[in-house]
C-alpha positions in Angstrom: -29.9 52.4 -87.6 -33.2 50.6 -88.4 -33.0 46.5 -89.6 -32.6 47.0 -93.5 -29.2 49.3 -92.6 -28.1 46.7 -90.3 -28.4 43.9 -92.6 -26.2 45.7 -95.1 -23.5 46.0 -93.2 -23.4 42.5 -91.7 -23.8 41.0 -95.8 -21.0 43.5 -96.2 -18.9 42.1 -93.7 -20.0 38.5 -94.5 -18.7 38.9 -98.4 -15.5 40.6 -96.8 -14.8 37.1 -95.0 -16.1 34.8 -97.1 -13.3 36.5 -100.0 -10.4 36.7 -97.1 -11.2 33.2 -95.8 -13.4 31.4 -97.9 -15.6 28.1 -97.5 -14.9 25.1 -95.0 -14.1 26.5 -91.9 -16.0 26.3 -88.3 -19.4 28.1 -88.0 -17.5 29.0 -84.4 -14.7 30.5 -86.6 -16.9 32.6 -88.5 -19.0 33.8 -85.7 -15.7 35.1 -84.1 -14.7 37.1 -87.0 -17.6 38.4 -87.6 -18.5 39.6 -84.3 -14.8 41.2 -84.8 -15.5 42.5 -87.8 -19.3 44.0 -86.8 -17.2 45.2 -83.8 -15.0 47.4 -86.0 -17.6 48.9 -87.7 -18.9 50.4 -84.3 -22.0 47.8 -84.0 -23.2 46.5 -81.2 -22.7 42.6 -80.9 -23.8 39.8 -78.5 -22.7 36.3 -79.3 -25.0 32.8 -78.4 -27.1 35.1 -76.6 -29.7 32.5 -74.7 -33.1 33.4 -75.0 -36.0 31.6 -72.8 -38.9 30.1 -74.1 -42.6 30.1 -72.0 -44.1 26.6 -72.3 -47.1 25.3 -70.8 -47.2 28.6 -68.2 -43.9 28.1 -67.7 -40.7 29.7 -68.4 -37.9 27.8 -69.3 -34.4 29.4 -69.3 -32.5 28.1 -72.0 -35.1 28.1 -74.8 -32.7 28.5 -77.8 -29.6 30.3 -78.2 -28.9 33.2 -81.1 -25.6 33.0 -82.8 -25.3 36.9 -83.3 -27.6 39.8 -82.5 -26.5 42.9 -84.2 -27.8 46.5 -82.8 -30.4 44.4 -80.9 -32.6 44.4 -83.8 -31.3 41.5 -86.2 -30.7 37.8 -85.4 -27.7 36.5 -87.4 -27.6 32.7 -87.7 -24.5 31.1 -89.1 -24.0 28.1 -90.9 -20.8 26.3 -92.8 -22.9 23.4 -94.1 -23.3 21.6 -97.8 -27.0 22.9 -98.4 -29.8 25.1 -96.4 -32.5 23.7 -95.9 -36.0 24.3 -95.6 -36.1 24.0 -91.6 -33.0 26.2 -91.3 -34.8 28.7 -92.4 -38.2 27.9 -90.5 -35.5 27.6 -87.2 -34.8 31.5 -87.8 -38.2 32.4 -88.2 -39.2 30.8 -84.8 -36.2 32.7 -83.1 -37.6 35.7 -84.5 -41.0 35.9 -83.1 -39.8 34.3 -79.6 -37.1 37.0 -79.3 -39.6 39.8 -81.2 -37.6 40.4 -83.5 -38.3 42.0 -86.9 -35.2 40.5 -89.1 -33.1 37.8 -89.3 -29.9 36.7 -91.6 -28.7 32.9 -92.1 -25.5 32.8 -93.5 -24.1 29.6 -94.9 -20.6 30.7 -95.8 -19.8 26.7 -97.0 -21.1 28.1 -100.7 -18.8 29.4 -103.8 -20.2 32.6 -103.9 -21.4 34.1 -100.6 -24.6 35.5 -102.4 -25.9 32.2 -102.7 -25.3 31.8 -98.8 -27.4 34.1 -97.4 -31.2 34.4 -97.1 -33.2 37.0 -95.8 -36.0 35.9 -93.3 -38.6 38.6 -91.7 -41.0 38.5 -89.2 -43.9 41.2 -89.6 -40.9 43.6 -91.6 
């Protein structure tokens, strides 16, 4: 599957809990279902997957960590919070181009309509 296939499944499965459970809950509760959920639907999953970060010549093991990473392709960052801001989504970014990655998906699932929750973010797509 390439990165645009990916990301339709995890927005499917996001709008599948965000209508079972709804707003308010844990990010850690939705990370858990949705790594079940991605599970079911036969895609590979790795959960706070650490990823290190090379500063000044050296590298330094716990750089940041990546809520999901789906097919090893997309970066799935998960939020339960009142608004997104501007440096959530410059966060992703960065993870994207220190992990080489192409795509990336922040999901804030604390909004009315899940739509308005997630925001696509590439890196050289």
């Amino acid at each position: 599957m390439i990165e645009n296939e990916i990301s339709g499944v995890i927005v499917d499965v996001a709008y599948k809990i965000h209508t079972t459970l709804g707003p308010g809950l844990l990010e850690s509760v939705y990370e858990t279902v949705m790594d079940f959920e991605l599970r079911k639907r036969k895609l590979q999953v790795r959960r706070q997957v650490m990823f290190p970060i090379m500063y000044e010549g050296v590298i330094l093991e716990e750089g940041f960590r990546a809520d999901l990473i789906v097919e090893d392709k997309v970066i799935v960052e998960l939020k339960s919070v009142e608004a997104v801001h501007p440096v959530h989504k410059k966060q992703l970014l960065t993870y994207l181009c220190l992990a080489d990655k192409k795509l990336g998906l922040l999901i804030n699932f604390n909004v009315q309509l899940i739509k308005e929750g997630i925001t696509r973010v590439v890196n050289n797509l």
